[in-house]
TORMAR-950742 format. One line per field, with one value per residue (C-alpha): residue number from 1; z, x, y. Coordinates in pm, 1 decimal, decimal comma. Example, Ala and Ser with C-alpha at 12.3 -4.5 7.8 and 13.67 -1.06 7.14 Angstrom:
BEGIN
resi [1 | 2]
zz [780,0 | 714,0]
xx [1230,0 | 1367,0]
yy [-450,0 | -106,0]
! end
This chain:
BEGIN
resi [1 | 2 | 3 | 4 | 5 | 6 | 7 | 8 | 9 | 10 | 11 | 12 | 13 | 14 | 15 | 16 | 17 | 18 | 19 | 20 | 21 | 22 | 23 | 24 | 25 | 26 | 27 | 28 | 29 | 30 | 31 | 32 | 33 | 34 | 35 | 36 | 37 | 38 | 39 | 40 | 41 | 42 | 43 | 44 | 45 | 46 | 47 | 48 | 49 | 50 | 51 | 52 | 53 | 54 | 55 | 56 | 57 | 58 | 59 | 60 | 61 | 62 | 63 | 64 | 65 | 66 | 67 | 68 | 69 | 70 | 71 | 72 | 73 | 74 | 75 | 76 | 77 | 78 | 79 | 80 | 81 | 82 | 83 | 84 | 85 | 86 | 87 | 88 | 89 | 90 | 91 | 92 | 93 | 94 | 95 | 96 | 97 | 98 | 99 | 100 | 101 | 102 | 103 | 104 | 105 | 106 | 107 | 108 | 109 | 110 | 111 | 112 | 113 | 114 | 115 | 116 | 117 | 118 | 119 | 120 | 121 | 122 | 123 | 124 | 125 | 126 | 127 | 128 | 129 | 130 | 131 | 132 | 133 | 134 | 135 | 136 | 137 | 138 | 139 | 140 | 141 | 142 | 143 | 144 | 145 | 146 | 147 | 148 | 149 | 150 | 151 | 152 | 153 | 154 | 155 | 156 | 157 | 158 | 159 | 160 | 161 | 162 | 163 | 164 | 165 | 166 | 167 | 168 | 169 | 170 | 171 | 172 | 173 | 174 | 175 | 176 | 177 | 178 | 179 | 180 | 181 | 182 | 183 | 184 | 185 | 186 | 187 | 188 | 189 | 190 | 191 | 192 | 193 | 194 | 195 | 196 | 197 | 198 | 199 | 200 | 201 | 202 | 203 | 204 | 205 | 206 | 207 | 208 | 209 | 210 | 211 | 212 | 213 | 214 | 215 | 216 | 217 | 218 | 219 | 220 | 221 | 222 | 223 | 224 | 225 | 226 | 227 | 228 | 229 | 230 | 231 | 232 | 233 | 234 | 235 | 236 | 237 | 238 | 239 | 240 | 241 | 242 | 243 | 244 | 245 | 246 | 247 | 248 | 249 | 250 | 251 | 252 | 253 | 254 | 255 | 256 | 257 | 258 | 259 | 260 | 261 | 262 | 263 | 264 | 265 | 266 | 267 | 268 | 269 | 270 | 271 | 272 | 273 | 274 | 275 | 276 | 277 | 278 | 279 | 280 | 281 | 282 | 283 | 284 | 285 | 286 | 287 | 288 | 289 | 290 | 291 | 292 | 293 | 294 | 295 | 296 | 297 | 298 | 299 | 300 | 301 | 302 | 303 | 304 | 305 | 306 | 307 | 308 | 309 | 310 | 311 | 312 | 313 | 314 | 315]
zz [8209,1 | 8348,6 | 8733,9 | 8903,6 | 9277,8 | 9381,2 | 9687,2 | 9876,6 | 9629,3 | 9877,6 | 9886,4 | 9674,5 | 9342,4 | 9433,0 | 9417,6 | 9037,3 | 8928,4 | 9037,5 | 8906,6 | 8572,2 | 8561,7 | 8648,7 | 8356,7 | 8121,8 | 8205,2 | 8405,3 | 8724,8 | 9068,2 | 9363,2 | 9624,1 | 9938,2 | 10215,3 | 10589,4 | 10555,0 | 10773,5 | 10571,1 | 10263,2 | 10259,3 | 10189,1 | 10042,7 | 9774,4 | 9645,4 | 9773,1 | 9451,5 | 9309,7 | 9549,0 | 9423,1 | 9141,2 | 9276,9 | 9521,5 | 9842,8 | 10127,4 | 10453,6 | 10578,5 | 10569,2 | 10299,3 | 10558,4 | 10715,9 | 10486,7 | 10529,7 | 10432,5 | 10118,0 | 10018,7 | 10026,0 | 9834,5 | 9504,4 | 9486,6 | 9100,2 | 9047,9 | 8691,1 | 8753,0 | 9107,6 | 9112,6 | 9464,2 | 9591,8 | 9965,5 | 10182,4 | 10433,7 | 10175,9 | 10349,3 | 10449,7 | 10716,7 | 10899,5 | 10838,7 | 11087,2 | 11317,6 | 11284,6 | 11147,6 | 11297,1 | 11156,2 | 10815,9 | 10767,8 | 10881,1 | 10638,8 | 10343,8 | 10343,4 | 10537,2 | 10380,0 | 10019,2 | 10110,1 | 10223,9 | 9887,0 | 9661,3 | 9860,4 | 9836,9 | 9484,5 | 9393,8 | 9548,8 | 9409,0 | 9011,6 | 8859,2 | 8932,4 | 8572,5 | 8721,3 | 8988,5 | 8918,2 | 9219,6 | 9348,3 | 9394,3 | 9469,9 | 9338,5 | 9762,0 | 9665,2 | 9501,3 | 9793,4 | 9758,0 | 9507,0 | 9317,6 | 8998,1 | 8736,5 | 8615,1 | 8793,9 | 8615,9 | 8698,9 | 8684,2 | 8978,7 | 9290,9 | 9568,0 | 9851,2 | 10058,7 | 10331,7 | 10524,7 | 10637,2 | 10362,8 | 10092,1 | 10223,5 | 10265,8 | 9939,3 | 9821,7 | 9956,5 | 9785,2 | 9474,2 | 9616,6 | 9682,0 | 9368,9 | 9250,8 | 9464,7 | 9411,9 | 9033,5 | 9018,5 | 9309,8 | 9162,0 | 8830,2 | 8936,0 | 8732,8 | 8907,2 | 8752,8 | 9025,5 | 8907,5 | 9080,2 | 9130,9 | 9132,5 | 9276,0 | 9213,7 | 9306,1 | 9174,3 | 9306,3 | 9610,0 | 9792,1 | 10158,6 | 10232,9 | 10555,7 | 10744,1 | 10873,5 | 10642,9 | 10345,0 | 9995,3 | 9929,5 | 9592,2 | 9752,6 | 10087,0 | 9873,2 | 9683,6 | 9990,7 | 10201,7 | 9884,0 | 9794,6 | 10126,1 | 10064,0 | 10315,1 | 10280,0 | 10243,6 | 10425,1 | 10259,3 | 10457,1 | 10334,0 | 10041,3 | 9768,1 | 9572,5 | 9631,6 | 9316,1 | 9192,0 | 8921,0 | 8939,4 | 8804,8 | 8757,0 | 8842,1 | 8504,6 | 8412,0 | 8679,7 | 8603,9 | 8239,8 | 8345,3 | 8590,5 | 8325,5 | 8052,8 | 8285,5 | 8334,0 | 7999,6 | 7823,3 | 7633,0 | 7972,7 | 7945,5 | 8043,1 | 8415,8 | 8698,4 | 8608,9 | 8808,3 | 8586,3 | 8642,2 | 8654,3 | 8625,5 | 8349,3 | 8292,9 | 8434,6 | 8728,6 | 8906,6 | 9207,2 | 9522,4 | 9472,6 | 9093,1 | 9203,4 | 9437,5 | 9181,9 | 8907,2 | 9191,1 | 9199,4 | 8851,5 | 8795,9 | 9150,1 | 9024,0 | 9348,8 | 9495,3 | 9768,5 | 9918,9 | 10067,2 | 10430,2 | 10511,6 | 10805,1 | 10846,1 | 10555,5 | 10724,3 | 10810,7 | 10562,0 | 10244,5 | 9914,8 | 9802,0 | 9401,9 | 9163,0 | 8854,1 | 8650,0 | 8323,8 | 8173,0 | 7893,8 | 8065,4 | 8065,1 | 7711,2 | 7552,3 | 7763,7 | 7871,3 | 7555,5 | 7835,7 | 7739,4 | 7952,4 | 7832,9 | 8107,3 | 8217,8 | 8529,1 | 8474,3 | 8296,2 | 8593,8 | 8875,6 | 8642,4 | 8692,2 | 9065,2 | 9172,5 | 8962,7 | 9126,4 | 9469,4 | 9377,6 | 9294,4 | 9636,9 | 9773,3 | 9598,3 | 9660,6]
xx [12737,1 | 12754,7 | 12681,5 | 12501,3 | 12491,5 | 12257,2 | 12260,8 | 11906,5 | 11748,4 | 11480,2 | 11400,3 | 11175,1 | 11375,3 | 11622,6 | 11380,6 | 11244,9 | 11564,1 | 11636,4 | 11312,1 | 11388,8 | 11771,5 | 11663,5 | 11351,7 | 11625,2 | 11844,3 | 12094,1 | 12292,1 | 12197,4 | 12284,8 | 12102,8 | 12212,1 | 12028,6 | 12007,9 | 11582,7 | 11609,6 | 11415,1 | 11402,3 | 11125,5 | 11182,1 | 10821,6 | 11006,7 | 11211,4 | 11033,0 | 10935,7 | 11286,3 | 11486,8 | 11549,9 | 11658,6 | 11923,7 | 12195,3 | 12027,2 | 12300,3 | 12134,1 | 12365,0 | 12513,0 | 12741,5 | 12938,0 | 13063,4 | 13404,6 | 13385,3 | 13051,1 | 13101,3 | 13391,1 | 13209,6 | 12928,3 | 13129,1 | 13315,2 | 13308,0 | 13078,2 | 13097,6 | 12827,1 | 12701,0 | 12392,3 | 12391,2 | 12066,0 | 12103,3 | 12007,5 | 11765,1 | 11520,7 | 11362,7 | 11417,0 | 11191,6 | 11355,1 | 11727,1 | 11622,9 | 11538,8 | 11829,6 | 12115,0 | 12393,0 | 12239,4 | 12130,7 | 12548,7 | 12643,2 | 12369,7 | 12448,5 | 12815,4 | 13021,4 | 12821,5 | 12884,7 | 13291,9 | 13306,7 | 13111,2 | 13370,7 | 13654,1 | 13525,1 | 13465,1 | 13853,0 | 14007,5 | 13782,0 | 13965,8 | 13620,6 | 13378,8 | 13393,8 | 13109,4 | 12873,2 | 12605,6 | 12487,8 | 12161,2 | 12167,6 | 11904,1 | 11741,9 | 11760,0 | 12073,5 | 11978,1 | 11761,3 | 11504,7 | 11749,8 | 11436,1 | 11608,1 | 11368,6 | 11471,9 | 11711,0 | 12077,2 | 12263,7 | 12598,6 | 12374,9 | 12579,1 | 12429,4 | 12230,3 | 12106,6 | 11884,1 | 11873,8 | 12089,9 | 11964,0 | 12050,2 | 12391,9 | 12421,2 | 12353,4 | 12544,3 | 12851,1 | 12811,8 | 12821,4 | 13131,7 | 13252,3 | 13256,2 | 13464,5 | 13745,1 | 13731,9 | 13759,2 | 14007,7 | 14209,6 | 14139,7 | 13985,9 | 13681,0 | 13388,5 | 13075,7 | 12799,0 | 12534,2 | 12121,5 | 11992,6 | 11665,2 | 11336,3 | 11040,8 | 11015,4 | 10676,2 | 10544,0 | 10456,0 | 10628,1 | 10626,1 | 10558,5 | 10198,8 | 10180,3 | 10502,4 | 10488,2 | 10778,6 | 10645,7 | 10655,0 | 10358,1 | 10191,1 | 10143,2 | 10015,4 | 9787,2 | 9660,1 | 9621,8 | 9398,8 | 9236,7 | 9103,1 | 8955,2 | 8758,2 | 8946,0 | 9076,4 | 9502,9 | 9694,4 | 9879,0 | 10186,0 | 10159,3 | 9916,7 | 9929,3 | 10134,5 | 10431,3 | 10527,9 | 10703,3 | 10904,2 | 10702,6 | 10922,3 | 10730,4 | 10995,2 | 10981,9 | 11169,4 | 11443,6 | 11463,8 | 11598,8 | 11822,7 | 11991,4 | 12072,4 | 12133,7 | 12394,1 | 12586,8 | 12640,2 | 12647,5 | 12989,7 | 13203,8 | 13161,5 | 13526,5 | 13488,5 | 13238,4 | 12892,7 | 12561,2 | 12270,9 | 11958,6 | 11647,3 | 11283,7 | 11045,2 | 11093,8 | 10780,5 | 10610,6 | 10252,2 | 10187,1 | 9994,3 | 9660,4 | 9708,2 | 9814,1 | 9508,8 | 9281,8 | 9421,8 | 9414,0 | 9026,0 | 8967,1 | 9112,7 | 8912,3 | 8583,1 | 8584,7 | 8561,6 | 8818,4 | 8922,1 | 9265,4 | 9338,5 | 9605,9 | 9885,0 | 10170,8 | 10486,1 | 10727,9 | 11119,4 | 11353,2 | 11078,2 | 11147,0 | 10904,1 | 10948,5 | 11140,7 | 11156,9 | 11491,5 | 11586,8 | 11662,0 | 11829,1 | 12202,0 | 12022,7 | 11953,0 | 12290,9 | 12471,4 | 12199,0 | 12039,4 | 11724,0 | 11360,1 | 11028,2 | 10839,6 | 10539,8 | 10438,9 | 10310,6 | 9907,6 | 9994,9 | 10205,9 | 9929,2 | 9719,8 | 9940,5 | 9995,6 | 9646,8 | 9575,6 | 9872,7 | 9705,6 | 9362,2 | 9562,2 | 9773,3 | 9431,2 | 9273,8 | 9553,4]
yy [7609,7 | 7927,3 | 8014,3 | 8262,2 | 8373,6 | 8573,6 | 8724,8 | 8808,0 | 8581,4 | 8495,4 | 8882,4 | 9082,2 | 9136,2 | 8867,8 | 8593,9 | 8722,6 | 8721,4 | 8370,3 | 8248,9 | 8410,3 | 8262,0 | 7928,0 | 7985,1 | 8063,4 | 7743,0 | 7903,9 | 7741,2 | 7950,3 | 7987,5 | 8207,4 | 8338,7 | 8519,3 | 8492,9 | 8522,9 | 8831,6 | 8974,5 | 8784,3 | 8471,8 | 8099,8 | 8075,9 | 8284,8 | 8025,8 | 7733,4 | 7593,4 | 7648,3 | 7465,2 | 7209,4 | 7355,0 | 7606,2 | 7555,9 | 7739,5 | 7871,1 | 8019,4 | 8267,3 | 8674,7 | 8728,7 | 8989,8 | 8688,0 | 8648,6 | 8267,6 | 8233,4 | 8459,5 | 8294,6 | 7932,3 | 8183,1 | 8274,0 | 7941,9 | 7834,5 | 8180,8 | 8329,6 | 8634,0 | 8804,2 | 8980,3 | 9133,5 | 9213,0 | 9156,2 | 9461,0 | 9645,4 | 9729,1 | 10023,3 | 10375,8 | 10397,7 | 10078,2 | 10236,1 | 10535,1 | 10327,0 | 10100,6 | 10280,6 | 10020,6 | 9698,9 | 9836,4 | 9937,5 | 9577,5 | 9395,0 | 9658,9 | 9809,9 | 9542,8 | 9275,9 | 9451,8 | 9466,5 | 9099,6 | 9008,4 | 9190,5 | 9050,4 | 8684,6 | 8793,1 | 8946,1 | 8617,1 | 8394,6 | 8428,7 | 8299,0 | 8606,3 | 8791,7 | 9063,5 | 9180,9 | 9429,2 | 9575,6 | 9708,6 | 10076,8 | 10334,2 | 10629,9 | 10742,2 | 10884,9 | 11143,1 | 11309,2 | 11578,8 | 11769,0 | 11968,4 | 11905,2 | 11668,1 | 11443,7 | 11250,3 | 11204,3 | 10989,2 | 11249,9 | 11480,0 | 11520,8 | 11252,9 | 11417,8 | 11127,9 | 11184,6 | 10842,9 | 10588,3 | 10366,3 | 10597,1 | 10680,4 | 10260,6 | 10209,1 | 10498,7 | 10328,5 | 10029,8 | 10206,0 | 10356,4 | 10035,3 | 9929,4 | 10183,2 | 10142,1 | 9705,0 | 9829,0 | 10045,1 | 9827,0 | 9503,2 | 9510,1 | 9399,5 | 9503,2 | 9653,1 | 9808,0 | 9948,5 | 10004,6 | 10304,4 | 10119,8 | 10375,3 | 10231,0 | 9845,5 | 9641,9 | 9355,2 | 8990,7 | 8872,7 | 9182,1 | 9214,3 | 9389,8 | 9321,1 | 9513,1 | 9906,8 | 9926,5 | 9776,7 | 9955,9 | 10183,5 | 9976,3 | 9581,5 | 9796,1 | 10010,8 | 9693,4 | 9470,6 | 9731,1 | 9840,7 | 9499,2 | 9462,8 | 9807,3 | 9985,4 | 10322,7 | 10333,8 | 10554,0 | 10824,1 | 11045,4 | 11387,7 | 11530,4 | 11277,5 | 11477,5 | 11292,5 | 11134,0 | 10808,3 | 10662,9 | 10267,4 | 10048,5 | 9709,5 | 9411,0 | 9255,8 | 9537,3 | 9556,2 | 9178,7 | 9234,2 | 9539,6 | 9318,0 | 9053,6 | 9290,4 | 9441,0 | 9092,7 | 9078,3 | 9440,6 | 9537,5 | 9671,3 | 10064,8 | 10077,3 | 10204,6 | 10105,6 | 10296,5 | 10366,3 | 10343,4 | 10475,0 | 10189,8 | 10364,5 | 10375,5 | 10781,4 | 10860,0 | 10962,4 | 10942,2 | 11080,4 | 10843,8 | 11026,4 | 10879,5 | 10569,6 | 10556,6 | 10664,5 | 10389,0 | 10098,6 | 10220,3 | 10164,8 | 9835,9 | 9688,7 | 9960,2 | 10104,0 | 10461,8 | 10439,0 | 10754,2 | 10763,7 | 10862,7 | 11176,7 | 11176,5 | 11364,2 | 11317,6 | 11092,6 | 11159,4 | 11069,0 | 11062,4 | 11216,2 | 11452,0 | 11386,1 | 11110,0 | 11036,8 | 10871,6 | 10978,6 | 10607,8 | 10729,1 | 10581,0 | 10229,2 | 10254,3 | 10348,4 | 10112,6 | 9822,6 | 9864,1 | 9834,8 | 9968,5 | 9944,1 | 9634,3 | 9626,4 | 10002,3 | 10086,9 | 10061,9 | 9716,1 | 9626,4 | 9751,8 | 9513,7 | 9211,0 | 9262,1 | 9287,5 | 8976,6 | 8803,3 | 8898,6 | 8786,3 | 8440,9 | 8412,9 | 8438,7 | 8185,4 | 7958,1]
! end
């Protein structure tokens, strides 16, 4: 039977994609040091995946990590712009040495036949240019983005050094269950949904025209697995994960009130350091070589997470 590590599997994404492998049958194993990953994630999985409590960019530890590993999916990272300003040092440890001592662990292992990577759509900065292609020249405007940037980087060099095959998702703007409402740094859609349902008014930084490429995390879950197993392209690739389309915050606002039926109007501050004004992917990379498509759009997805809220509550 195959085996799968995935690393931050207690995270947002990572712990969807574990839930999904071990749906499918598959033989996991998850690592994350909970920094900011959750065990409540996973908890109902573990005893159904092997669970390791640790940071990959301790070699040891990722060594002991990809032992008897067929396929990586490497999700562990700071997963937030706003907390890389303010901690440059420690988002470079958990991201690019972490990423290194992965591939390493990963070359000298002999078993690990590919990782694909999670990359971001940060990398391409504030570049006006609509949409964003994948072959653009990188222009990243935080320590996250150049992090993650890196990592694609990374994977590059472990390819054309080793052989090893990397292919890095230049995620958009995931949500979906199991994100975090409750931290300053949290992503803008469970925060919206979380004040929203308590008839309070969300904050927005800027003038709501900031817009968004949603990508709801049933989506990125079925890139990531299509990318384990896709025909090798021939050379490491960075593929673009989004749905193609855009809405800006006042929209998102506006569809968040008509799935609750409320008239919520959003609070304005000032646009915050490091934020991209406009994104949107052009997912036509993902097709040709993923053979990926968009099976939940965004309204469908907002749909799902409220209703997943409304559950946790009622739990």
């Amino acid at each position: 039977m195959e085996y799968y590590l995935v690393t931050g599997g207690a995270g947002f994404i990572g712990s969807n994609i574990v839930e999904r492998l071990v749906k499918d049958g598959f033989k996991v194993r998850v690592v994350d040091n909970l920094s900011t990953g959750k065990f409540e994630n996973i908890r109902k999985l573990i005893h159904k995946i092997d669970f390791i409590c640790g940071d990959i960019s301790d070699f040891k530890l990722a060594q002991k990590a990809v032992e008897g590993i067929d396929y990586v999916i490497h999700q562990a990272a700071i997963p937030s712009v706003p907390l890389s300003v303010d901690d440059p040092i420690g988002t470079n440890h958990s991201m690019v040495s972490a990423t290194v001592s992965l591939f390493q662990a990963a070359v000298e292992s002999k078993t690990v036949k590919r990782i694909v990577q999670a990359a971001s759509s940060a990398a391409y900065g504030d570049n006006p240019v609509l949409p964003k292609r994948e072959e653009m020249d990188p222009e990243p405007m935080s320590p996250y983005a150049v992090a993650k940037l890196t990592q694609e980087y990374y994977g590059r060099a472990f390819y054309h050094v080793h052989g090893l095959e990397v292919l890095s998702l230049r995620y958009f703007n995931v949500f979906g269950p199991k994100q975090d409402p409750n931290s300053f740094y949290s992503a803008v859609i469970p925060k919206f949904i979380s004040i929203m349902q308590k008839g309070k008014q969300p904050t927005i930084y800027g003038d709501g025209l900031t817009s968004r490429d949603f990508v709801y995390i049933d989506n990125v879950v079925s890139a990531n697995l299509k990318a384990l197993k896709c025909p090798w392209p021939g050379k490491p690739e960075t593929i673009n994960i989004g749905t193609g389309e855009s809405i800006t915050l006042n929209q998102l606002v506006d569809s968040l009130n008509n799935i609750f039926g409320t008239e919520i109007k959003p609070k304005y501050e000032a646009q915050r350091v490091g934020d991209v004004k406009h994104s949107v992917a052009d997912i036509s990379k993902a097709q040709k070589i993923l053979g990926y498509k968009v099976e939940t759009n965004v309204y469908d997805g907002l749909t799902k997470l409220v209703d997943w809220f409304k559950e946790k509550d009622n739990e």
